[in-house]
Structures are given as structure tokens and as C-alpha cells.
LOLOTOR-263216 format. One record per atom (N, C-alpha, C): residue in three letters; y, z, x. Coordinates in steps of 0.001 Angstrom, whole numbers, plus 500000, padded with zeros to 6 digits. Layout:
<recs>
ALAYZX/...
</recs>
This chain:
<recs>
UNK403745096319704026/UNK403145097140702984/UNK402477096276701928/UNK403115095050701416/UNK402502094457700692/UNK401359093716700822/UNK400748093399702008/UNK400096092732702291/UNK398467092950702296/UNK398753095057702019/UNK397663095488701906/UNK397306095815700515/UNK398031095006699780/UNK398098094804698340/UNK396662093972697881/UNK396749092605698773/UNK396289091752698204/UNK394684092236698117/UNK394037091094697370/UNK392293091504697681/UNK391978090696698674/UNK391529091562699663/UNK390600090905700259/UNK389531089998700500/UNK388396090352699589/UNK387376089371699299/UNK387669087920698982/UNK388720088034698681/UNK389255086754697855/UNK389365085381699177/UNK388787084001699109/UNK389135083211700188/UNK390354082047699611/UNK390296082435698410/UNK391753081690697809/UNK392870081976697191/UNK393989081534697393/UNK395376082110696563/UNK395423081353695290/UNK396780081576694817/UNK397640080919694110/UNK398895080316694736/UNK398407078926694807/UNK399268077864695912/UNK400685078051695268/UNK401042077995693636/UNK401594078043693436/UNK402819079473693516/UNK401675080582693193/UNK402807081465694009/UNK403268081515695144/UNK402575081201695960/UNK402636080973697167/UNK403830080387697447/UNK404396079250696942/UNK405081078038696863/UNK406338079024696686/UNK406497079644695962/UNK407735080538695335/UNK407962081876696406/UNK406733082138696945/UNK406927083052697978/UNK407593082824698987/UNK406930081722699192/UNK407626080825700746/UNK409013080402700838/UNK409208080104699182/UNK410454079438699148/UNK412184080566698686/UNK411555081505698202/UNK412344082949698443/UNK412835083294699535/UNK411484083579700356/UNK411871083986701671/UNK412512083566702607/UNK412176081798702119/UNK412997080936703585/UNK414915081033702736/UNK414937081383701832/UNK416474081354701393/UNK416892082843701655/UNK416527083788701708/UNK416930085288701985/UNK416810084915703369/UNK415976084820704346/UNK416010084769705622/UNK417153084041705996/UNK417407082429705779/UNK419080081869705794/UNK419907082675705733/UNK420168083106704463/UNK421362083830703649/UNK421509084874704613/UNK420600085987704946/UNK420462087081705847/UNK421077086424706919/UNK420757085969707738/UNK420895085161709555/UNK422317084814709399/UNK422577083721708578/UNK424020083675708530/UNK425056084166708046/UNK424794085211707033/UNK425675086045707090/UNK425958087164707903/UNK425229088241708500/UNK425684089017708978/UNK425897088090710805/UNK425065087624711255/UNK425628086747712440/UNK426850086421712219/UNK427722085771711185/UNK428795086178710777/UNK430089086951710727/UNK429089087945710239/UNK429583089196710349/UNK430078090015711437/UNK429285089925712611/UNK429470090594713618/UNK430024089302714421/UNK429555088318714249/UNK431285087534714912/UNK432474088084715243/UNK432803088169713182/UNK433756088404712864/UNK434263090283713688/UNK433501090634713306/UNK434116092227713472/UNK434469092167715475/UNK433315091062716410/UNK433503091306717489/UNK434679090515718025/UNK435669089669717162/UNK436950088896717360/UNK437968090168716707/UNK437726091059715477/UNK438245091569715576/UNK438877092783716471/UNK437580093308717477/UNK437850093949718186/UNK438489093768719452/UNK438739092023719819/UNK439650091807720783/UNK441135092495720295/UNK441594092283719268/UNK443254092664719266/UNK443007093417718724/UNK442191094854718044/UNK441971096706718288/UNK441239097274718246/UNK441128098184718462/UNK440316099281718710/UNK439357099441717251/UNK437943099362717303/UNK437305099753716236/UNK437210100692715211/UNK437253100912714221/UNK437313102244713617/UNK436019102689713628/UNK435683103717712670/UNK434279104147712452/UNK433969103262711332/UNK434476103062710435/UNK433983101996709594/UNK433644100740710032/UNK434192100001710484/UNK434057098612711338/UNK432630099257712431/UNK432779100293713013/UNK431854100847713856/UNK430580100537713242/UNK430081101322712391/UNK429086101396711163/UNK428797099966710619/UNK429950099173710232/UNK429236098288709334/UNK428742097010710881/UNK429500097393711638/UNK428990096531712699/UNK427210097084712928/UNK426931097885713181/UNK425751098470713717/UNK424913098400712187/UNK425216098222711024/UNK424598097747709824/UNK424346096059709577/UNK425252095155710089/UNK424764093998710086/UNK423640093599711228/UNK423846094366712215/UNK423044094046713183/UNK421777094991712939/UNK421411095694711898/UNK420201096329711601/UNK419486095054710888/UNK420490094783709923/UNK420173093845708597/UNK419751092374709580/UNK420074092489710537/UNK419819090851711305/UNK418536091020711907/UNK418669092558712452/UNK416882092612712983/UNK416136092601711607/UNK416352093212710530/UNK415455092799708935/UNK414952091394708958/UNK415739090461709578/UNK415584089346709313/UNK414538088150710005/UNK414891088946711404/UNK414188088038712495/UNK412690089035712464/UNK412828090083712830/UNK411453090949712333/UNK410422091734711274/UNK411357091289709881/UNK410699091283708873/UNK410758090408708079/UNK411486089719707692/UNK411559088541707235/UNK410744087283707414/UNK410802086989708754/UNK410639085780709589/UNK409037085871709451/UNK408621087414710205/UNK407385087056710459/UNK406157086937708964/UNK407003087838707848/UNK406565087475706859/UNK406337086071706266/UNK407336085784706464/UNK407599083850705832/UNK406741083133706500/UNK406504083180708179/UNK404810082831708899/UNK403945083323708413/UNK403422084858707659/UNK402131085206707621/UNK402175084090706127/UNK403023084095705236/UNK402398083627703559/UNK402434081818704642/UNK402798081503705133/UNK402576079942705203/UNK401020079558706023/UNK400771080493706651/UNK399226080755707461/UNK398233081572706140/UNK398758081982705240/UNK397880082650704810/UNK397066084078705107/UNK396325083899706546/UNK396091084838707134/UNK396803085172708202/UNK396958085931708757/UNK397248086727709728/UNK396762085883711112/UNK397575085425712262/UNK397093084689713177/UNK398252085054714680/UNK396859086000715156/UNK397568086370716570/UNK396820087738716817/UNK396316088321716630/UNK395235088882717606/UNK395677090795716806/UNK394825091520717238/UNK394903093001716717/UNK396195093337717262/UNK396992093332718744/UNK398058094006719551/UNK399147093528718474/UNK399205091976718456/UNK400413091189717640/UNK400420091874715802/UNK399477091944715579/UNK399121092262713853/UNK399779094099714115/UNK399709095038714768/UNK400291096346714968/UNK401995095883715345/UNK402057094794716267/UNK403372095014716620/UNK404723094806715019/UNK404158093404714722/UNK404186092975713667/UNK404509093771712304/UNK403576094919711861/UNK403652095247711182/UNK404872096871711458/UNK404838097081712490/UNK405602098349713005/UNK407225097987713174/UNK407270097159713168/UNK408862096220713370/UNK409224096082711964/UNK408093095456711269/UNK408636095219710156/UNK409249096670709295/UNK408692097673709391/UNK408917098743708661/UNK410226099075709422/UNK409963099335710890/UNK411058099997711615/UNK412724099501711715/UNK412650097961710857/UNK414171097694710929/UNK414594098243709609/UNK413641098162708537/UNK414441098703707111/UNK414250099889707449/UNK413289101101707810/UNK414536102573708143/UNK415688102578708752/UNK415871101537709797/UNK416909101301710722/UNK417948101158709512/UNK417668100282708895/UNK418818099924708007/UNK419438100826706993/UNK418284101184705967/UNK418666102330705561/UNK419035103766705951/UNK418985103723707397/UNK419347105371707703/UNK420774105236708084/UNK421229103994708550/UNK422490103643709163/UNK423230103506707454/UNK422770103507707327/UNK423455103237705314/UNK423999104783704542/UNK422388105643705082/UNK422602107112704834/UNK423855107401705850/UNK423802107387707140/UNK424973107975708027/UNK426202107347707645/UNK426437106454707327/UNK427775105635706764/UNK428077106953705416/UNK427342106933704872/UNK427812108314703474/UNK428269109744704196/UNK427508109811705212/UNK427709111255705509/UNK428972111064706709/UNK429150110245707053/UNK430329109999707801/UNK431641110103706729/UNK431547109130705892/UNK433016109178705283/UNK432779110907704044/UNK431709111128703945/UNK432238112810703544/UNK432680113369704954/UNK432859113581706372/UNK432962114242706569/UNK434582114042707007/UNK434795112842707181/UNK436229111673706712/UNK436825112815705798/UNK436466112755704480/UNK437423113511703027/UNK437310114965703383/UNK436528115110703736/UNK435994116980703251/UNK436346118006704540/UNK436247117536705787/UNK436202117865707294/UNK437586118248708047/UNK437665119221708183/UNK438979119513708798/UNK438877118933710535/UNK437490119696711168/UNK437442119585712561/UNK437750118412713196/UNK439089118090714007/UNK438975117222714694/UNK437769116334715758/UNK437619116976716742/UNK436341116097717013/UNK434888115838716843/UNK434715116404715278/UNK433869116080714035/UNK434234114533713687/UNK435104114431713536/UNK435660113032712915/UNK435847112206714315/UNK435462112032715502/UNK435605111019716445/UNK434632109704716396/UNK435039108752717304/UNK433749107951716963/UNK432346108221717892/UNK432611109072718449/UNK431853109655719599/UNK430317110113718576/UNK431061111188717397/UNK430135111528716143/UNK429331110353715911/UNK430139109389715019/UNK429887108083714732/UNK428331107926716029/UNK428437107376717236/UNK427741106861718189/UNK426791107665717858/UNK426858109070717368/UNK425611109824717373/UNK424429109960716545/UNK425560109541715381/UNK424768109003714132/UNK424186107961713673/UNK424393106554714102/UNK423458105556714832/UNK422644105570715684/UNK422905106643716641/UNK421697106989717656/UNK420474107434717275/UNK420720108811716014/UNK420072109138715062/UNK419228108366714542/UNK419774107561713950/UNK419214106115712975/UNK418301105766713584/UNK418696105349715022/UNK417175104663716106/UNK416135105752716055/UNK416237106666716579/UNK415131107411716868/UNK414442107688715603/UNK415099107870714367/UNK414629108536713073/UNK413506107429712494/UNK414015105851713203/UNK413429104637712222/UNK412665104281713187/UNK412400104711714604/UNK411272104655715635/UNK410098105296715310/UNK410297106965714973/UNK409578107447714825/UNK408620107598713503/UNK409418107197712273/UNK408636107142711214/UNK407804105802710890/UNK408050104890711690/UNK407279103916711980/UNK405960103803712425/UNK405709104839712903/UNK404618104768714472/UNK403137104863713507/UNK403443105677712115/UNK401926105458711629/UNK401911104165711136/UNK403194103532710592/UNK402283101977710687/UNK401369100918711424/UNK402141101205712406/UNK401083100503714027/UNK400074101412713741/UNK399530102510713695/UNK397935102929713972/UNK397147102642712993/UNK397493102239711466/UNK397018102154710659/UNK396680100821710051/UNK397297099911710919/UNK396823098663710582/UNK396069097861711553/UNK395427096830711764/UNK394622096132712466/UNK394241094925712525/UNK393915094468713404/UNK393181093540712908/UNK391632093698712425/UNK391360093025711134/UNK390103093654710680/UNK389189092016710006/UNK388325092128710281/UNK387149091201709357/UNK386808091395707844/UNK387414090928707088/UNK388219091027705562/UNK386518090353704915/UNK385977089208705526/UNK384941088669705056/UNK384893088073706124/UNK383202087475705854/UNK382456086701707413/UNK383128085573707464/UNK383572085562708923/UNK384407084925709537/UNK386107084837709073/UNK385839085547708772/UNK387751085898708254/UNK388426086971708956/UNK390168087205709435/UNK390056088143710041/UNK391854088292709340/UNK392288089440709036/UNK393395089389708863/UNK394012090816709420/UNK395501091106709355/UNK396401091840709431/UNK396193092879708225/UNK395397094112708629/UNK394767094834707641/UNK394629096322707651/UNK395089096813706520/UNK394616098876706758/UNK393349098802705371/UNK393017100128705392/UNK391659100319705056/UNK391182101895705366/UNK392096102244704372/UNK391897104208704280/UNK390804104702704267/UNK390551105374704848/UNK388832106134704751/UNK388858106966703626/UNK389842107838702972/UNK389880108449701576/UNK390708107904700896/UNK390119107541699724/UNK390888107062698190/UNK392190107735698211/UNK392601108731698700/UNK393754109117698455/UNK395008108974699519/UNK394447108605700704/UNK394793107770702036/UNK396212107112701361/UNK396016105949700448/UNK397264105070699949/UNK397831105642699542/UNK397367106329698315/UNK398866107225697715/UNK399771108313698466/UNK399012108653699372/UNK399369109351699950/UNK400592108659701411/UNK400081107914701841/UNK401279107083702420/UNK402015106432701714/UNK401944105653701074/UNK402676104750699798/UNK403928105977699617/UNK403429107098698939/UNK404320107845698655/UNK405150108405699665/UNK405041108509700668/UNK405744109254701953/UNK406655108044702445/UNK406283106663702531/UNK406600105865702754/UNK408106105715701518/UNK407747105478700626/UNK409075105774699384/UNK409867107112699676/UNK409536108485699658/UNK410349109151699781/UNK411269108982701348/UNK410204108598701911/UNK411449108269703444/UNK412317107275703478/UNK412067106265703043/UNK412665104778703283/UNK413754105156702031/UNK413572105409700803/UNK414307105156699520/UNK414926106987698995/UNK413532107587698991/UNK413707108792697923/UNK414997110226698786/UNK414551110551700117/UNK415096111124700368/UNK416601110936701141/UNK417368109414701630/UNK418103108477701715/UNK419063109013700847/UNK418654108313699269/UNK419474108154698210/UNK420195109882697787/UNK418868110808698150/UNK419415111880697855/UNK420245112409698794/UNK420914112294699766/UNK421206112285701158/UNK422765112038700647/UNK422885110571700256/UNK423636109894700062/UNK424566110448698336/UNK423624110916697741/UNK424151111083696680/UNK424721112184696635/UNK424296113179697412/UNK425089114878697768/UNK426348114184698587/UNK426530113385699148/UNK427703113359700214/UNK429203112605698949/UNK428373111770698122/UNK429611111193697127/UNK429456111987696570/UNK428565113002696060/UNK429284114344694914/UNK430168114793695414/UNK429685115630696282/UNK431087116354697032/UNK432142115289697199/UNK432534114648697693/UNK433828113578697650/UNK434560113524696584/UNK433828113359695447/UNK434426112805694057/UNK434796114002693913/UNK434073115614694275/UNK434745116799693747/UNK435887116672694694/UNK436231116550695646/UNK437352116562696624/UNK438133115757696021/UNK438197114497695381/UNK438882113475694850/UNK439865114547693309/UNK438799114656693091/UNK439117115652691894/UNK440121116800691683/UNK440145117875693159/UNK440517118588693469/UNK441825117963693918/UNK442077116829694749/UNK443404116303695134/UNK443720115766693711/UNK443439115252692662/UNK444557114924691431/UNK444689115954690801/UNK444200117440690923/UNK444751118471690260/UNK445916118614690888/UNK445762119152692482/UNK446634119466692976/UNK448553118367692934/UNK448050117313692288/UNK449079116321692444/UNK449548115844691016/UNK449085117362689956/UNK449591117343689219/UNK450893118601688797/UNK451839118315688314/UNK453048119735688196/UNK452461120995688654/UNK453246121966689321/UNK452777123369689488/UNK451980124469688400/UNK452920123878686964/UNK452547124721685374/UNK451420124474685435/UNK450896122563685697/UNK449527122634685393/UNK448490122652686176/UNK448735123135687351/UNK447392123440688058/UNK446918124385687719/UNK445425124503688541/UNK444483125389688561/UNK444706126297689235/UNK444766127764689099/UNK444882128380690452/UNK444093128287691681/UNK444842127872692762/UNK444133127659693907/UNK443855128560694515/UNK442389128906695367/UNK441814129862696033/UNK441101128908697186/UNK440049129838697797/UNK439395128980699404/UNK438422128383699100/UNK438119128217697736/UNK436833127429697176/UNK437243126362697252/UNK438654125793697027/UNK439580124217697153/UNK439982123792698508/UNK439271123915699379/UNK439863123441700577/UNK440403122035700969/UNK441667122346701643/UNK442384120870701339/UNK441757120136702056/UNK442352118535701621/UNK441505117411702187/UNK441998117085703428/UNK441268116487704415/UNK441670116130705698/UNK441576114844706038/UNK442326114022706734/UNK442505112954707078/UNK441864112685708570/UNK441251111388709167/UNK440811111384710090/UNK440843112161711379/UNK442224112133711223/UNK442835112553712324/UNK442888114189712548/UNK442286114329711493/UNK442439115825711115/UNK443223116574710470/UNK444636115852710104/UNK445969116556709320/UNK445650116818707930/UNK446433117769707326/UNK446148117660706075/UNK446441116779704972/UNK445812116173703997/UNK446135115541703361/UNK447191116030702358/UNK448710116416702264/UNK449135117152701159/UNK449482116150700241/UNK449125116724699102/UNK449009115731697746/UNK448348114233697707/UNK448253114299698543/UNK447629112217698815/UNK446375112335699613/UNK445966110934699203/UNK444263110436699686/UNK444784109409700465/UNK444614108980701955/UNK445296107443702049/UNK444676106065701483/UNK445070105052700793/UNK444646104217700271/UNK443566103750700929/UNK443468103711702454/UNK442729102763703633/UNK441162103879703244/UNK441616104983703177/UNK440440105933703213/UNK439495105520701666/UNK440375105648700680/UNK439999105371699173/UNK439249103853699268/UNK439217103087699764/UNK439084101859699812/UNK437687101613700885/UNK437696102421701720/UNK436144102562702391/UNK435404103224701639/UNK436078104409701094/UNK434745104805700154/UNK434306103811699123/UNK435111103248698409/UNK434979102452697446/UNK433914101239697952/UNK434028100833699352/UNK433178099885700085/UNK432200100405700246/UNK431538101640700534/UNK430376102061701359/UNK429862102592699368/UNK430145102895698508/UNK429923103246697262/UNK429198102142697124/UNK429992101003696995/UNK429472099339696885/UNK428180099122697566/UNK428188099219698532/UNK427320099110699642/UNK426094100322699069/UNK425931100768698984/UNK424668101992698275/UNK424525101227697133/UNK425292101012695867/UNK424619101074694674/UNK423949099543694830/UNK424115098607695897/UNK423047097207696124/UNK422396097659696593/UNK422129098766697577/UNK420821099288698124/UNK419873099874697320/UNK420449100486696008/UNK419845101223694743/UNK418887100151694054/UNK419812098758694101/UNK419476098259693060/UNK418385097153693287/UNK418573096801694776/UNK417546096338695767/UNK415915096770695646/UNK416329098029696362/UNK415197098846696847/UNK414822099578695485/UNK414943100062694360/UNK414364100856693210/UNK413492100209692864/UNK413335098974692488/UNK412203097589692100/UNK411433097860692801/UNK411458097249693824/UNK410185097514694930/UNK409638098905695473/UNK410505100274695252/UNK409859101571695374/UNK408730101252694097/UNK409265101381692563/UNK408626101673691899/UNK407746100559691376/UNK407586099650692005/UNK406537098694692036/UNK405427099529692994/UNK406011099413694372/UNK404827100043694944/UNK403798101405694297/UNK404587102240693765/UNK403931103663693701/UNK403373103014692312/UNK403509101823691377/UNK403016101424690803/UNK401311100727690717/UNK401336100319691949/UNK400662099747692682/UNK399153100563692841/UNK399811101585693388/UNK398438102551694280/UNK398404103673693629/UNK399180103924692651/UNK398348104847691322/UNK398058104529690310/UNK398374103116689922/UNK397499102250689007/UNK396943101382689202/UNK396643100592690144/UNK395836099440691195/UNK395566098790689755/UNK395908097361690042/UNK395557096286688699/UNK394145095865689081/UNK393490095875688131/UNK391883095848687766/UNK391500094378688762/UNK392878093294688463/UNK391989091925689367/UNK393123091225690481/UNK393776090517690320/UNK394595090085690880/UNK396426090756690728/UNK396927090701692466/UNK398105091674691574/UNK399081090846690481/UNK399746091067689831/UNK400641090555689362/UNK402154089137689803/UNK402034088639689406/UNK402961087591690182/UNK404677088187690242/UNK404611088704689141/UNK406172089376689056/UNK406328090466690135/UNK404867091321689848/UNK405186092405691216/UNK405278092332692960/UNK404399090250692948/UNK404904089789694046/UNK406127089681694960/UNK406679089504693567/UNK408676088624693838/UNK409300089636693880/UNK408833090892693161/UNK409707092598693456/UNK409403092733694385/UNK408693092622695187/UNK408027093274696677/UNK409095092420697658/UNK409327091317697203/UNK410407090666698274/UNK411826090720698055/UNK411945091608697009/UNK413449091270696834/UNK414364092640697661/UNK413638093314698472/UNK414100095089699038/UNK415359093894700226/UNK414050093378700980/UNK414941092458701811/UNK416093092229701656/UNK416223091440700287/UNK417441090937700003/UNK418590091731700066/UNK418360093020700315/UNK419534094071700585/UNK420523093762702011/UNK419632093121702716/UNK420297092585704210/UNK421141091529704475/UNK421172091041703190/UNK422142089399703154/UNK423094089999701907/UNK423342090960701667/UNK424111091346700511/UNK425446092171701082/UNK425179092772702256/UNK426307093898702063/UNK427222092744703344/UNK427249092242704009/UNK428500091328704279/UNK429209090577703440/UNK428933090662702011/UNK429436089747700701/UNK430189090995700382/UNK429537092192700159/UNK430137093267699671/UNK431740093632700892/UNK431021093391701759/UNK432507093616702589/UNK433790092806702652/UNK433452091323702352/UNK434243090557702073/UNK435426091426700796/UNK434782091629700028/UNK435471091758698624/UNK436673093139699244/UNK436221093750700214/UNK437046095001700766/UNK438415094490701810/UNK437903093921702428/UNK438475093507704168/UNK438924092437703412/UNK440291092162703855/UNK441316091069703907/UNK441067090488705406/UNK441396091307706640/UNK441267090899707692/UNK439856090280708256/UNK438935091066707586/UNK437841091092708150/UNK437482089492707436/UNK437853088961706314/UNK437496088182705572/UNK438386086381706122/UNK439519086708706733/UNK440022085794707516/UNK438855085779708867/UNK438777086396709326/UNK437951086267710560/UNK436369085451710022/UNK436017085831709113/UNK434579085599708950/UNK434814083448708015/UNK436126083550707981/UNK436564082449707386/UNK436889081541708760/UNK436875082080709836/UNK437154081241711261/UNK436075081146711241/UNK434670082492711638/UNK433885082116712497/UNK432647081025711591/UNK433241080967709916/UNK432365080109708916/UNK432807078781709635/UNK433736078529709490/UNK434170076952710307/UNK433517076764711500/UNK433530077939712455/UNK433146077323713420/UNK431665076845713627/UNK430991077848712677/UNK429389078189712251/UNK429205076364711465/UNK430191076247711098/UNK429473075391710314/UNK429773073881711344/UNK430560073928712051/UNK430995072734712863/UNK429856072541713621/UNK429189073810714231/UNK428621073759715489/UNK427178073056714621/UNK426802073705713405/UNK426130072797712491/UNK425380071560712762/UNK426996071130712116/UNK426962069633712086/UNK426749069027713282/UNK427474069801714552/UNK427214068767716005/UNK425668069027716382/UNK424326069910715914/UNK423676070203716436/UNK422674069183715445/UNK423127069306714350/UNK421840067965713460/UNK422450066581713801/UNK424023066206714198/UNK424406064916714852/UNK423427064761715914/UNK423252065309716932/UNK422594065615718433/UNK420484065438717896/UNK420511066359716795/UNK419163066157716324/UNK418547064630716180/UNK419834064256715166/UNK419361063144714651/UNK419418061721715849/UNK420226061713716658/UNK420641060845717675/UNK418928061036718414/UNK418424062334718630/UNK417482062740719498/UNK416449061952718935/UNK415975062165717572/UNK415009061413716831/UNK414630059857716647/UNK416376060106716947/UNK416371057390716689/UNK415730057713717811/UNK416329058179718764/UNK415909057662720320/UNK414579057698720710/UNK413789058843720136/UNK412457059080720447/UNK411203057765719440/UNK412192057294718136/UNK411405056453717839/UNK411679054986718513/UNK413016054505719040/UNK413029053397719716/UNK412039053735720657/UNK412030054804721435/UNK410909054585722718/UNK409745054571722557/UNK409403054946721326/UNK408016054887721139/UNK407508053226720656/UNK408516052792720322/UNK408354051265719460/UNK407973050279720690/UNK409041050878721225/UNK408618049735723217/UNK407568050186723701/
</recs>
């Protein structure tokens, strides 16, 4: 999206932003790669000695969204600012740009289903409502939902002749109102209608939360109860009488966590963009609104930190597979560097 920011006409940057662009990205792209690779280490050692939950389910199928963020939006970004232009032909410049969009719906819709899962966790009586079978369905969801809202990016971009002899990775609306008009559809899908998604599923919860500390207060002082209070249910389906289980309180509290970095991520860069294409800056864009445009990313190297702070277990595991991550490291730049003497002794003879 940002890329159709820039001006065109223009055959020169600012090296120096540039410099800061490049050098952002190559540290979010790290940070991203090795943490959730990490991550799903960790969760796939945990699943040798049990059975997955839906949470572990979810955040597994969320690091591995956040890892495709990385290798397909990230990566190929951090090549286009070091080329400058766009280099690889009209098919590659559509694929390119359709990936890039299609892992952050991926990500964020798997973020939305994580909310609407644990409401249906608190609020849900039906037993095989609450299976992980649901779960599977609601990641399935995620794919198709972040396939399909993708698809006008590939038609709308191109490769195009920007100036003679120049050719870049490019859209180019036939009506003035073309941008705002995607720009905006683009925000309400990715961010606007998400958050609201997400934010109906913790209302209701917190009213359920609410409703269990009345009830778990003396008989004198409750409320009279009627079928508007329906009791809370536990995974399994039983009723919750008087109690929330801690394990349950403690995912919400994680996936809560997990949204308000996605809020705080992605709000910058929504309202930069719609900033953008209903006030278009008269000459060059802004350098600050550059570095907002890259920081949505950074939502993908954030929520395996956030999980740490939750998971005890999960946090021993990711503390093995850091050692091992980091051993294998060291034996692979030992092996580098051995590779390098050797290639300059042979070249010396």
C-alpha cells in the first residue's frame, strides 16, 4: 500500500531515509523470524507430552501467520527499498504485492477468531461449540477470508512505466476517487471492522465476568436472577457455579494483551493512511508518515513476547528452543567463517 504513496516522477530519494527504512525493517524482520520460529518450536515440543488446547491451537496458527508477515511482507519489502525500484517483471510485482496484503488479513482475522473463540469459551453452553474441531474452522475461515480480500490487490497493481525508461511495482486509478475509495475499504477490513468484531466479543465477557462476581456475592446481596443472566460455561461445557477457572481468566487476559498491541500497532498506520489519500501532501510524503507505515508489521514480532509474560510452560520451552536457536547460530557462522579463510587461502595459491 505504501508504495503507491510515493511520487512517481521523482528519479531520486532520500538516501537518508532510506537508510532508516532499510534499517527498521531488517530489525522487525529478525525480531519477527526468530521469534515466532520460536514460538512454534516451542508450542510443537509442547505438543509431544499433550494434547493441544484451543489456545495453544490459535496462538500456534498466529505465529505461523505472523512468520508468513515476515518472509512475504516484510522481506520482500526490505528488497524493494534496497533496489529502489521494483525488479522482477509485471507476474512477480502482482504476486508480490497480493501476499503482502494477504498474510496481514491472515493475521488479523486469526486474531479476530481468537476473541470470538474465548467468548464462546465464557458465554457458550453448547458442548461441541467449544471443540477444537470449531477452532479448525475458524482458522479455515481466516484462509479463505484473507485469500479473498486480497485478490483486488493483484489486479490493481502492475508493472507500469513511472517515467522513460523506468518501470516500477505500480497502481494508478482511473477516478480520483479510486484511492479513497480502496484505502478506505482496505482499513475497514484489515483494522476497522476486526477491532469491532473483537470488541463486541470482550464486552460481552466482561458483562459475563460481571454477572459471575454478583452472583459470588451473599444471597441478601444479589441481583435478582432471571434468563437474561445465563450462567457461565466452562469448556467442557459444565457450569461454572460461582467461579471463572483461573486457566480460563488468564487466556483472556492473554488474547486482551494480544489485541490491545494490535490496536496500538495498526491505529498509526490506519490513520496515517486515510491520512494520506484524503489529504495527499502537496510534495514529498512525510518522513514520520514513512516509519508509521512500517511499524503495522511490527505487530508480528510482538505477540510471542506477549505470550511469554502468560505461559510458564510455554516460556521454559521457548527457553530450550532459544539455546538451541542460538547454538545452532554459532556452529553455522563457526562453519561460515572456516568457509571464508578457506576460500581466501585458495584464492592466494
Amino acid at each position: 500500500m505504501s508504495n503507491a504513496t510515493e511520487e512517481p516522477s521523482s528519479s531520486l530519494r532520500d538516501e537518508k531515509l532510506a537508510s532508516v527504512e532499510i534499517s527498521t525493517l531488517s530489525v522487525i524482520l529478525v525480531l519477527a523470524v526468530t521469534s515466532n520460529l520460536t514460538m512454534l518450536i516451542a508450542i510443537w515440543r509442547q505438543r509431544r507430552n499433550r494434547p493441544l488446547s484451543r489456545m495453544y491451537f490459535f496462538m500456534m496458527h498466529l505465529s505461523l501467520a505472523d512468520l508468513l508477515v515476515a518472509l512475504f511482507n516484510i522481506l520482500p519489502q526490505l528488497a524493494w527499498d534496497i533496489t529502489y525500484r521494483f525488479q522482477g517483471g509485471d507476474v512477480l510485482c502482482r504476486f508480490v504485492k497480493y501476499a503482502q496484503v494477504m498474510t496481514l488479513y491472515l493475521s488479523t482475522y486469526i486474531l479476530m477468531f481468537m476473541a470470538v473463540d474465548r467468548y464462546r469459551a465464557v458465554c457458550c453452553r453448547n458442548l461441541h461449540w467449544n471443540s477444537l474441531k470449531v477452532a479448525k474452522c475458524f482458522v479455515a475461515a481466516s484462509w479463505v477470508m484473507a485469500i479473498l480480500f486480497s485478490i483486488p490487490q493483484a489486479v490493481i497493481f502492475h508493472e507500469e512505466e513511472i517515467s522513460v525508461g523506468v518501470t516500477d511495482c505500480w497502481v494508478q486509478f482511473v477516478e480520483p476517487w479510486g484511492a479513497k475509495a480502496y484505502v478506505t475499504w482496505f482499513v475497514v477490513s484489515i483494522f476497522g471492522a476486526p477491532l469491532l468484531v473483537i470488541g463486541v466479543c470482550y464486552g460481552v465477557i466482561c458483562r459475563q465476568i460481571w454477572i459471575y462476581s454478583q452472583s459470588a456475592l451473599p444471597s441478601s446481596q444479589q441481583p435478582p436472577t432471571s434468563s437474561a443472566y445465563p450462567a457461565l460455561t466452562s469448556e467442557t461445557g459444565s457450569t461454572l457455579s460461582n467461579r471463572i477457572t483461573k486457566a480460563k481468566m488468564k487466556t483472556i487476559k492473554l488474547t486482551l494483551a494480544v489485541v490491545l498491541c494490535f490496536v496500538a500497532c495498526w491505529a498509526p498506520f490506519c490513520i496515517t493512511q486515510l491520512i494520506m489519500v484524503y489529504c495527499p501532501p502537496t510534495s514529498h510524503v512525510s518522513p514520520v508518515a514513512v516509519i508509521i507505515l512500517l511499524l503495522a508489521s511490527l505487530n508480528s514480532c510482538s505477540n510471542p513476547w506477549i505470550y511469554l509474560a502468560f505461559s510458564g510452560s510455554l516460556l521454559n520451552q521457548m527457553r530450550v528452543c532459544s539455546i538451541l536457536l542460538l547454538r545452532s547460530t554459532h556452529l553455522f557462522i563457526e562453519q561460515l567463517l572456516v568457509f571464508i579463510r578457506v576460500s581466501r587461502k585458495s584464492r592466494n595459491i
